[in-house]
LOKOL-509290 format. One line per field, with one value per residue: residue number from 1; residue in three letters; x, y, z of N, C-alpha, C in turn. Coordinates in Angstrom, 1 decimal, always signed. Layout:
BEGIN
i NUM|...
aa ALA|...
npx X|...
npy Y|...
npz Z|...
capx X|...
capy Y|...
capz Z|...
cpx X|...
cpy Y|...
cpz Z|...
END
This chain:
BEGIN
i 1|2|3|4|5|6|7|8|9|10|11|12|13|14|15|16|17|18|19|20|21|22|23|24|25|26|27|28|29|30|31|32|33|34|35|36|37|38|39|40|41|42|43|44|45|46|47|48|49|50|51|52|53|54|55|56|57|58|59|60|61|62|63|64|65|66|67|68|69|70|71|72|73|74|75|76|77|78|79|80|81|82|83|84|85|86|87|88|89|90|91|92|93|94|95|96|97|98|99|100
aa UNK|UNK|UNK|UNK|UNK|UNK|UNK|UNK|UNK|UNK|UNK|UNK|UNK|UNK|UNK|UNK|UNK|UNK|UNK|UNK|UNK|UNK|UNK|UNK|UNK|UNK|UNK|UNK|UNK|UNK|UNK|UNK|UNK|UNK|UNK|UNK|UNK|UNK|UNK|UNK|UNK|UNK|UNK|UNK|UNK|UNK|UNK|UNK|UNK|UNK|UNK|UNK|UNK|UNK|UNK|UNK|UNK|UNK|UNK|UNK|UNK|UNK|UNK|UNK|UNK|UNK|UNK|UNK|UNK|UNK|UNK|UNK|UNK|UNK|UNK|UNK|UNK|UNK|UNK|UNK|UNK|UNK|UNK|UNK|UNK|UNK|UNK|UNK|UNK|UNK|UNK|UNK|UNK|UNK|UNK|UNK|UNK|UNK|UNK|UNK
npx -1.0|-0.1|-0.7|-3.8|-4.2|-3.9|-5.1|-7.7|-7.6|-7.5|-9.5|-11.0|-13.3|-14.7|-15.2|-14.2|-11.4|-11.4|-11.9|-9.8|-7.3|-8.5|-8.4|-5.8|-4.5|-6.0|-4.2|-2.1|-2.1|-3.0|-0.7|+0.8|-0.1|-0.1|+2.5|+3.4|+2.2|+3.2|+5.7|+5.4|+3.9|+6.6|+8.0|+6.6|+6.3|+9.7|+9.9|+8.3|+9.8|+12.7|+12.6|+13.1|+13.0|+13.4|+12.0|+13.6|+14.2|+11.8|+8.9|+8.7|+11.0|+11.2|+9.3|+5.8|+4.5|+1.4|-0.2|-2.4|-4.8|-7.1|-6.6|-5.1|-6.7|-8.5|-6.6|-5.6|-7.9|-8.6|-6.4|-6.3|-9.5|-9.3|-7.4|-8.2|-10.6|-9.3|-7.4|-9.4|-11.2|-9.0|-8.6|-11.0|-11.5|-9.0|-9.6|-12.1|-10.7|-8.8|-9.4|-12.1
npy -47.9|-45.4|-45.7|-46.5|-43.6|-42.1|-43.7|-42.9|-40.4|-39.6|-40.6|-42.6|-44.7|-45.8|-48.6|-49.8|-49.3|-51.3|-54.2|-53.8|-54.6|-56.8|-58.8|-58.8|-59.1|-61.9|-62.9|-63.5|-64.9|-67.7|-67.8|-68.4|-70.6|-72.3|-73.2|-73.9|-76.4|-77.2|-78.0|-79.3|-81.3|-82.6|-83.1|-85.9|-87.3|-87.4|-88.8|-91.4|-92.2|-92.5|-92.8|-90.6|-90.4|-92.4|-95.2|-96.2|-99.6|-100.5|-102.8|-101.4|-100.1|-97.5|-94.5|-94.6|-92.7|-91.8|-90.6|-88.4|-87.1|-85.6|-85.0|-83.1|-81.0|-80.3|-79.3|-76.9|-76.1|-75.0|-73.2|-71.7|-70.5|-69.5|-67.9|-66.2|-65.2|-63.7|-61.9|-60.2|-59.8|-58.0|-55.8|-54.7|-53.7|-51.7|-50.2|-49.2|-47.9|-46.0|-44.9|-42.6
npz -66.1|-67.3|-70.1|-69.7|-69.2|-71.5|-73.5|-73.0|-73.0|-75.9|-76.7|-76.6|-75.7|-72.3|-72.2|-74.5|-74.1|-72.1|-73.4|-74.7|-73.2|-72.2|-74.5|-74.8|-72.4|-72.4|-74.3|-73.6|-71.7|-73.4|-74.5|-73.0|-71.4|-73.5|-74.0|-71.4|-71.6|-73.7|-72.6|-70.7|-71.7|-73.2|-71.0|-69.6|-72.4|-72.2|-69.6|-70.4|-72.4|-71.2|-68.4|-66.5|-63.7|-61.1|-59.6|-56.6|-55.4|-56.4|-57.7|-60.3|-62.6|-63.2|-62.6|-63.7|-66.5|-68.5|-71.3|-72.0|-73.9|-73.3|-71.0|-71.4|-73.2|-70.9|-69.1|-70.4|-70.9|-68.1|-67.2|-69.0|-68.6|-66.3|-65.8|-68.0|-66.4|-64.6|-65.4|-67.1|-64.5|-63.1|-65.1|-65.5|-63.0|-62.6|-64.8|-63.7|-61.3|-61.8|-64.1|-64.5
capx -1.8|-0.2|-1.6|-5.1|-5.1|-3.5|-6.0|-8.7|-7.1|-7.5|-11.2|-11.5|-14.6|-14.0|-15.5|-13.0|-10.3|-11.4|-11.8|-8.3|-6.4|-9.0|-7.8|-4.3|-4.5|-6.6|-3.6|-1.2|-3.1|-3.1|+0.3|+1.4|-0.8|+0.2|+4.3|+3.4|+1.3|+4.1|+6.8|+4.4|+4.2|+7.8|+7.9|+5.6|+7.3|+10.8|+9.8|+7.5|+10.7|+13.8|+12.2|+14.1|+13.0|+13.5|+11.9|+14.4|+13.6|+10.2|+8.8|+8.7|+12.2|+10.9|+8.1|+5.4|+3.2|+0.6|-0.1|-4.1|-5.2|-8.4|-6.2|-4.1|-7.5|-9.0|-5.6|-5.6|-9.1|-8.8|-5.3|-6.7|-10.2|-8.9|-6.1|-9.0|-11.2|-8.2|-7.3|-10.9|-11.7|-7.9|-8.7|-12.3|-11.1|-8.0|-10.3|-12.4|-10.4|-8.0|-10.2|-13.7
capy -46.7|-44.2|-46.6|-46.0|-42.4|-41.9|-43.7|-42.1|-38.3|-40.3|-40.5|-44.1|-45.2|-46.9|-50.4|-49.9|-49.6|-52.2|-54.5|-54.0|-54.6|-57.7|-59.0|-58.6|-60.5|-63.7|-63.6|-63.3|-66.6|-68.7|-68.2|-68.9|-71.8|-73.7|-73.0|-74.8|-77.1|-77.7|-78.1|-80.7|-83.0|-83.4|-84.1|-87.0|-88.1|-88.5|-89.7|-92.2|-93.0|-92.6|-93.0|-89.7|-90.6|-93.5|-95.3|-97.0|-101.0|-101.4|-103.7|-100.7|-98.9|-95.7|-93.9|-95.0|-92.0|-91.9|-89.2|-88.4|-85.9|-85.0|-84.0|-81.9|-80.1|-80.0|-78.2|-75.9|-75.0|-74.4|-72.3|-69.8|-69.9|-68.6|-66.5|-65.0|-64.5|-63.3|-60.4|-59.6|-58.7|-56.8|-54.9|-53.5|-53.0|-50.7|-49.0|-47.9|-46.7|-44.7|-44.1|-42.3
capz -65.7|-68.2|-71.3|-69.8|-69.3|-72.9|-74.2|-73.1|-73.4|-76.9|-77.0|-76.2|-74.5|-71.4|-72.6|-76.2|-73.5|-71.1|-74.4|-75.9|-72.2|-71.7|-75.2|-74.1|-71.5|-72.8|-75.6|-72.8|-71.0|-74.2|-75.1|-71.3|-71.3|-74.8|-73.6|-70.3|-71.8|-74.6|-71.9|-69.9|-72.6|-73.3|-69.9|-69.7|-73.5|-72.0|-68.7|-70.8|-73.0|-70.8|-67.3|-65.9|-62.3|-61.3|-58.2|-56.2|-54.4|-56.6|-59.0|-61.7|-62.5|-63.5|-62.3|-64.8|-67.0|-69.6|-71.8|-72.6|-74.6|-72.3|-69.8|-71.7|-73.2|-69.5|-68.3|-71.0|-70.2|-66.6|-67.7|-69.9|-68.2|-64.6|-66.5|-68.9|-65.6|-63.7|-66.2|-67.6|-63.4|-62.8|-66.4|-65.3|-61.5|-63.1|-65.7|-62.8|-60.4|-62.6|-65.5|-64.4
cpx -1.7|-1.3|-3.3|-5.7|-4.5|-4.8|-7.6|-9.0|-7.4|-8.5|-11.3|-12.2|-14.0|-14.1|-14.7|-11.6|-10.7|-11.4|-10.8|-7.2|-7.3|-8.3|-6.3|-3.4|-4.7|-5.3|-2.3|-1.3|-2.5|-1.7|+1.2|+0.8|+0.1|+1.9|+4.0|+3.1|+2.9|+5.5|+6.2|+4.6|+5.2|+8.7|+7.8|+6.5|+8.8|+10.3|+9.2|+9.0|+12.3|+13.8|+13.0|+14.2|+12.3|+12.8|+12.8|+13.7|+12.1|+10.3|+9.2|+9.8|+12.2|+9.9|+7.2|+4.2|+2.4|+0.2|-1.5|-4.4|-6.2|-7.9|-5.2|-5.1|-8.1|-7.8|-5.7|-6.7|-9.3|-7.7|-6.4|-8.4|-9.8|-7.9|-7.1|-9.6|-10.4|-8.1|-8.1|-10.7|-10.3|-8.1|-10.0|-11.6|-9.7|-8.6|-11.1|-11.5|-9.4|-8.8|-11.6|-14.4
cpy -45.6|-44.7|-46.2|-44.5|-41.7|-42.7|-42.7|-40.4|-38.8|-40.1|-41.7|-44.4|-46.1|-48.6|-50.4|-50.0|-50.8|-54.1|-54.9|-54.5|-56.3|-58.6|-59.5|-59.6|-61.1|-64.0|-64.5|-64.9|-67.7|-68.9|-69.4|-70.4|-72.9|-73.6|-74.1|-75.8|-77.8|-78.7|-79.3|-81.6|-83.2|-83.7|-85.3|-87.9|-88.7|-88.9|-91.1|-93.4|-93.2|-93.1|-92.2|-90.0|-91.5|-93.9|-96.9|-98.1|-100.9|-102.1|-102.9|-100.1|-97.5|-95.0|-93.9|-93.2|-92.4|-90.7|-89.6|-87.0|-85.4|-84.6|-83.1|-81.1|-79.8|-79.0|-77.0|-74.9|-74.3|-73.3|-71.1|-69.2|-69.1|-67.7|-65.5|-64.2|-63.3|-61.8|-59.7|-58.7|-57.4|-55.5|-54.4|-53.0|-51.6|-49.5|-48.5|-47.3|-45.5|-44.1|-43.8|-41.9
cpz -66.8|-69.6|-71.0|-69.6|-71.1|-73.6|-74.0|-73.0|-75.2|-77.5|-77.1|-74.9|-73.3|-71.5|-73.8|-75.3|-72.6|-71.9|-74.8|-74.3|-72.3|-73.1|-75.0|-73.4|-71.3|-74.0|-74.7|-72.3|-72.0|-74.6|-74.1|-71.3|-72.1|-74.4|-72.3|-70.7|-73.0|-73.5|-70.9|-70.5|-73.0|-72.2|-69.5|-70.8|-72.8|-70.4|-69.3|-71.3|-72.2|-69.0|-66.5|-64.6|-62.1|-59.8|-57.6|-55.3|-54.8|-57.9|-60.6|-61.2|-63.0|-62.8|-63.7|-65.1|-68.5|-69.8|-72.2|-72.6|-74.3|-71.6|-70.4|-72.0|-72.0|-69.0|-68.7|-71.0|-69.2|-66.9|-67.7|-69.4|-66.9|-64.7|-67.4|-68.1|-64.6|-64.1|-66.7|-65.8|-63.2|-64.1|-65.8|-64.1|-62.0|-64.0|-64.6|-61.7|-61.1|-63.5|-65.1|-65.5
END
C-alpha cells in the first residue's frame, strides 16, 4: 500500500505503476515455478533411480515414473499462467482501490 501511494506522490501514472507491480509479480511466478519445477524433477530422477517408495506385495518394487519433457513445459505453463493472471488481477484491484 505505502509503495503505491509513494509512487504516485512520485508522479507515476497509474498504468507505469500497475506495470511495474504486474512485472513483479510474473518474475515472482517464474522463479516460483522453475524452483518447483527444478525440485519436481529430482524427484521423479531419484525415484526413477533409487525407487524411494516402494510398493509393498507387487510385481514392481518401487513405484514406477517417467520423466517427459511436455509435461514439465505444460506445468510450467499452467504455473506462471494462473500466477501471472493471479497477480496481473490483485495488482489492478489494489491500484484501484487505493490509488484513484
Amino acid at each position: 500500500k505505502e509503495d503505491l501511494t509513494i509512487f504516485k506522490a512520485m508522479g507515476m501514472k497509474s498504468r507505469d505503476i500497475e506495470m511495474t507491480f504486474s512485472i513483479q509479480g510474473l518474475a515472482i511466478n517464474v522463479f516460483g515455478g522453475l524452483v518447483g519445477t527444478m525440485f519436481g524433477v529430482s524427484l521423479v530422477l531419484a525415484q526413477a533411480k533409487w525407487g524411494l517408495i516402494t510398493l509393498e506385495g507387487s510385481v514392481v518394487p518401487a513405484y514406477p515414473v517417467i520423466l517427459k519433457m511436455g509435461d514439465i513445459g505444460g506445468i510450467l505453463a499452467v504455473v506462471i499462467g494462473i500466477g501471472g493472471l493471479g497477480s496481473a488481477a490483485m495488482v489492478r484491484f489494489l491500484i484501484r482501490k487505493i490509488v484513484v
